[in-house]
C-alpha positions in Angstrom: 154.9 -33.8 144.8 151.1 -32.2 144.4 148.3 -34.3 143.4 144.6 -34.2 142.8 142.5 -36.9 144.0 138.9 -37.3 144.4 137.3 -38.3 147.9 134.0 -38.8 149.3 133.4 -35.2 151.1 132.5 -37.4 154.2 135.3 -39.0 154.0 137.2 -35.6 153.9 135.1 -34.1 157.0 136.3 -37.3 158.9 139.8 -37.1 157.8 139.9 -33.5 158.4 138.3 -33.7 161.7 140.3 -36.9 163.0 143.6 -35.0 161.9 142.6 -31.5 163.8 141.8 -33.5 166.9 145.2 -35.5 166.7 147.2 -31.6 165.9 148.6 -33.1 162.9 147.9 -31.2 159.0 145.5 -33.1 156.8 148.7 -33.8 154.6 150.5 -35.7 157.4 147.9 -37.8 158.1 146.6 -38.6 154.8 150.5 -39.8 154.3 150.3 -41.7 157.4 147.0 -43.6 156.7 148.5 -44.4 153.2 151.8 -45.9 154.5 149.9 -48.2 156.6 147.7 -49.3 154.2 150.9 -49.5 151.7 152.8 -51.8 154.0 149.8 -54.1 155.6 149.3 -54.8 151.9 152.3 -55.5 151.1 153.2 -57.8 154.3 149.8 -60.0 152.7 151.7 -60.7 149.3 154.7 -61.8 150.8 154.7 -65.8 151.0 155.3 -67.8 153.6 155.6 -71.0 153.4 154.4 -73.6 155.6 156.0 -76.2 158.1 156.7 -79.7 156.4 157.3 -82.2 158.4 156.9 -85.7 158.4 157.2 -89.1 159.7 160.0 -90.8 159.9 163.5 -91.2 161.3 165.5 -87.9 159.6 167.7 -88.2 156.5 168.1 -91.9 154.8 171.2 -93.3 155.6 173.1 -92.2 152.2 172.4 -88.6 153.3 173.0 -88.3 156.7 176.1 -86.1 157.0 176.1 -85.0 153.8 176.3 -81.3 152.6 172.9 -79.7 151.0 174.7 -79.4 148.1 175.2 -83.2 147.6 171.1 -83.5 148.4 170.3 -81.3 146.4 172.2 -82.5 143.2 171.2 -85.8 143.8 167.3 -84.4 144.1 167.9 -82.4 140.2 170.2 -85.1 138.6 167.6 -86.2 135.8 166.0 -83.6 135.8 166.0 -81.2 132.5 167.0 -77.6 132.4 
């Protein structure tokens, strides 16, 4: 697909220049650059969520054993939908 965007001429003479040196077309490395940037970005929104831990001996007695399922119905049994 063509497109028109606007750039900085400097940042075009670098571009240009960087992508001569490397022997790749201006096109190739513009795509490059943009996939990086494209996926670092995208790696940042991604959550991840943090260790909890805490004191304490593991499950309560009642729960030890059990399946997640029983936990977790017992965690969401008042609770409203």
């Amino acid at each position: 697909m063509k497109i028109t965007i606007e750039i900085s001429d400097r940042l075009l003479k670098k571009a240009k220049r960087l992508a001569s040196k490397q022997g790749v077309t201006l096109r190739s490395f513009t795509e490059g650059g943009l996939r990086k940037v494209i996926e670092e970005r995208s790696a940042k929104n991604q959550y991840k969520a943090q260790p909890v831990t805490f004191k304490g001996s593991g499950l309560s007695k009642e729960f030890r054993g059990a399946s997640w399922d029983t936990i977790r119905g017992v965690a969401y049994e008042n609770r409203k939908l």
